[in-house]
C-alpha positions as CSV (number, residue, x, y, z in Angstrom):
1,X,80.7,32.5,66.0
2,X,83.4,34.4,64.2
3,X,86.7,35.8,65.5
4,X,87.0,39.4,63.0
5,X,89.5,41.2,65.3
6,X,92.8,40.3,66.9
7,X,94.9,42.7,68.9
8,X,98.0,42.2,70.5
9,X,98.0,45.3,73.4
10,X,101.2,46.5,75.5
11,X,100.2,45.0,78.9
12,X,100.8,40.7,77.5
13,X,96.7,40.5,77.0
14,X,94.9,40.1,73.8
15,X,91.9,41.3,72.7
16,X,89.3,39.6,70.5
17,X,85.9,40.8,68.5
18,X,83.5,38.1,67.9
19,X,80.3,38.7,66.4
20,X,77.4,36.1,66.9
21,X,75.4,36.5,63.6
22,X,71.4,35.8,64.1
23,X,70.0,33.1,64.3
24,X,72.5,31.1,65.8
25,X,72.3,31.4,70.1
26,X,74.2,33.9,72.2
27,X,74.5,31.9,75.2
28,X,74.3,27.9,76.3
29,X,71.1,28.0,78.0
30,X,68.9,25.6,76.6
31,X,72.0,24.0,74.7
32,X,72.8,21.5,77.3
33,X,75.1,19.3,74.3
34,X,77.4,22.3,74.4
35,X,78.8,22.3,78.0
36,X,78.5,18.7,77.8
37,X,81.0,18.2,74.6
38,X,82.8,21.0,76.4
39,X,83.6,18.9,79.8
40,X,84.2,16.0,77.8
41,X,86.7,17.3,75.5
42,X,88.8,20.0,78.3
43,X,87.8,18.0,81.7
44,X,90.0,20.6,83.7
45,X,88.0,23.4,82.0
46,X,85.1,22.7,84.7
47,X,87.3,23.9,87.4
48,X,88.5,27.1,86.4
49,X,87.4,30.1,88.4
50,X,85.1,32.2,87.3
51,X,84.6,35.4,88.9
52,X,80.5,35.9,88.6
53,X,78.0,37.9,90.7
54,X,76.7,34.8,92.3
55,X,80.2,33.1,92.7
56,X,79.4,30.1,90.1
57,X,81.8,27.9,89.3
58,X,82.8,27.7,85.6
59,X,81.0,24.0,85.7
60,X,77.4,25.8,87.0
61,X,78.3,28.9,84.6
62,X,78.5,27.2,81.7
63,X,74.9,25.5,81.9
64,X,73.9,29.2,81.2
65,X,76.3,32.0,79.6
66,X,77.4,33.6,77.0
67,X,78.8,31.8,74.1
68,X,82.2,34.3,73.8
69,X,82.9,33.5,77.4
70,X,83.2,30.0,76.9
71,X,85.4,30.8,74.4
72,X,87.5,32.6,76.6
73,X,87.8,29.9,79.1
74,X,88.9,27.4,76.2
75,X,91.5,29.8,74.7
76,X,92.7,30.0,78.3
77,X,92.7,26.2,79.1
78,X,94.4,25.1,75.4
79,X,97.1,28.0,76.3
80,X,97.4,26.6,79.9
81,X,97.5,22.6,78.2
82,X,100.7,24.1,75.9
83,X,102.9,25.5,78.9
84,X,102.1,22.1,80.8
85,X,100.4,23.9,83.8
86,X,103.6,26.1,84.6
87,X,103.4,29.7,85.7
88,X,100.7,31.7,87.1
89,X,96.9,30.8,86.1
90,X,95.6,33.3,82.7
91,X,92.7,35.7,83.6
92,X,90.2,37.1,80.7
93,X,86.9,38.4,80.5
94,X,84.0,38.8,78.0
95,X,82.1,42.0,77.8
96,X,79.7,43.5,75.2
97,X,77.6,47.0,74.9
98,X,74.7,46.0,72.7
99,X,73.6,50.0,73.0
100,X,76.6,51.1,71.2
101,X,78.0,48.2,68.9
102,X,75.7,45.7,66.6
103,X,73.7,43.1,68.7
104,X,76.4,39.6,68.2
105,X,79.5,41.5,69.2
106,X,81.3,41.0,72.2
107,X,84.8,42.0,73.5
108,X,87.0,39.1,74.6
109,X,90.5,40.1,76.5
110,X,92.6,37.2,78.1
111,X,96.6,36.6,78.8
112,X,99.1,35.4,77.2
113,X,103.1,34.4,76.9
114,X,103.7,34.0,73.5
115,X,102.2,35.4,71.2
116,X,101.8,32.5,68.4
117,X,100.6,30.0,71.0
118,X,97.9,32.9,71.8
119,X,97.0,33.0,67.9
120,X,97.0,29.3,67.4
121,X,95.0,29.4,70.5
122,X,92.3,31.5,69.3
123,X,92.2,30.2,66.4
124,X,91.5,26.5,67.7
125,X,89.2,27.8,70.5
126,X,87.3,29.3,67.8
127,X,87.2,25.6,65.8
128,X,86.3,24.1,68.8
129,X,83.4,26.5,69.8
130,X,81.6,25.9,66.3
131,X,82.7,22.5,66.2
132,X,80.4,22.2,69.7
133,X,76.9,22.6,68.7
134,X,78.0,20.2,65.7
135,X,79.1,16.6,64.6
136,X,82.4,18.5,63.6
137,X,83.6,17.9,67.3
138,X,84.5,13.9,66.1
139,X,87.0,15.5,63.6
140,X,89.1,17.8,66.2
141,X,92.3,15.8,67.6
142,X,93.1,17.8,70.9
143,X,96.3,16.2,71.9
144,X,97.6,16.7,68.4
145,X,96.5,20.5,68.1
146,X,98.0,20.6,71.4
147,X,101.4,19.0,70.3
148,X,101.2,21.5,67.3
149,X,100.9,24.3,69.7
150,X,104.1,23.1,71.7
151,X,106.1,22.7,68.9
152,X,105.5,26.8,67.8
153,X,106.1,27.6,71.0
154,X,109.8,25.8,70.7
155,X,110.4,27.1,67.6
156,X,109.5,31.0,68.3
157,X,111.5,30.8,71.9
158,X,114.7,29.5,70.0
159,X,114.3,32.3,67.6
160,X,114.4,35.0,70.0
161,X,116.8,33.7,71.5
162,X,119.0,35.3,68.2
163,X,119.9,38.3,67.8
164,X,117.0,40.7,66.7
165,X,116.6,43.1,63.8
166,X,116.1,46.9,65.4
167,X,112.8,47.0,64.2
168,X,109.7,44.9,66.0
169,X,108.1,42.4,64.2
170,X,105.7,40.0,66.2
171,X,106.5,37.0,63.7
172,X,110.2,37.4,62.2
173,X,111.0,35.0,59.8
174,X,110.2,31.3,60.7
175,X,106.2,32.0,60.4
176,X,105.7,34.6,57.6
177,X,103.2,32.1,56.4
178,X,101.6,32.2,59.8
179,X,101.3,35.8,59.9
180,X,99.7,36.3,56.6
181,X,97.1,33.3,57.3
182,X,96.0,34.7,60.8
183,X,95.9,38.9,59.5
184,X,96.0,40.2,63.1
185,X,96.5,43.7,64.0
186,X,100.1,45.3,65.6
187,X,98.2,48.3,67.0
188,X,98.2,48.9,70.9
189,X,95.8,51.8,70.8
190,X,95.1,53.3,74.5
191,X,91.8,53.0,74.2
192,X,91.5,49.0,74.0
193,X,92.4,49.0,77.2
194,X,89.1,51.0,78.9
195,X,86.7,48.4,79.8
196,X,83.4,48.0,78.4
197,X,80.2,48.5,80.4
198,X,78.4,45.1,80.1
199,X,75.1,45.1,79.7
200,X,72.0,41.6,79.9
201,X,71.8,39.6,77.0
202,X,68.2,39.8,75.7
């Protein structure tokens, strides 16, 4: 799985492409090691809600769904793990439209609070997915990501807490480096906020 897309939109959501190139599996079913790493790794993860037409929990869900939407749930548990449990609980959803966009692509959109946790987030949720179905998990030190995450967090609150130049800029200048590495897009087009039809996965 590959994150090629990252935009920051006006309502404090974020939306993410991620194509799924073939022959690697859309969804967990029949990858029970997947779930599996996944409980052991974010135990919490497993009871998350997960709003479903039969009212699984994320636990049941994950035996058998999409890829991108465990991804979603694990950028919204590492962001959740950074802020200590404090405020109210993120919301995201996954949707793709396989009759319009190339099969492998699907539309992820979850909450944030600040925006470099939500990048270094993503970014580690998407190290973790492909880390997963691999013996790459071993090499993946939550609690010191996690720490990482914190500290950014400090850092980018005590910034804004200056004075601001008139102009916006989503990473002033403690991260340049950060911003260049990660290449996300400053558009808030009107249009990423319609939502997808979603459609079976074949």
């Amino acid at each position: 799985m590959k994150v090629t897309e990252i935009t920051f939109l006006s309502t404090c959501r974020v939306r993410i492409v991620v194509e799924i190139a073939d022959p690697e599996p859309y969804t967990t079913q029949g990858e029970a090691r997947i779930p599996r790493r996944l409980f052991k790794m974010f135990p919490r993860i497993a009871a998350q809600r997960c709003g479903n037409d039969d009212g699984h929990s994320f636990r049941r869900e994950a035996q058998a769904t999409e890829i991108p939407h465990v991804f979603e749930h694990v950028i919204l548990e590492i962001q959740d793990q950074v802020r200590r449990g404090a405020g109210a609980p993120f919301a995201g959803e996954t949707q793709w439209n396989w009759t319009l966009d190339p099969r492998g692509r699907f539309y992820v959109t979850v909450d944030y609070e600040n925006e470099i946790v939500a990048l270094g987030a993503i970014r580690l949720a998407e190290r973790v997915i492909n880390a997963l179905d691999s013996k790459d998990i071993a090499c993946l030190d939550m609690p010191r990501e996690i720490a990482r995450l914190r500290d950014l967090a400090r850092l980018s609150r005590r910034h804004h807490h200056r004075p601001q130049p008139s102009s916006r800029d989503y990473f002033p200048s403690p991260f340049p480096e950060y911003k260049e590495k990660t290449g996300f897009s400053e558009e808030k087009p009107a249009g990423l906020r319609e939502r997808l039809p979603d459609t079976a996965v074949a």
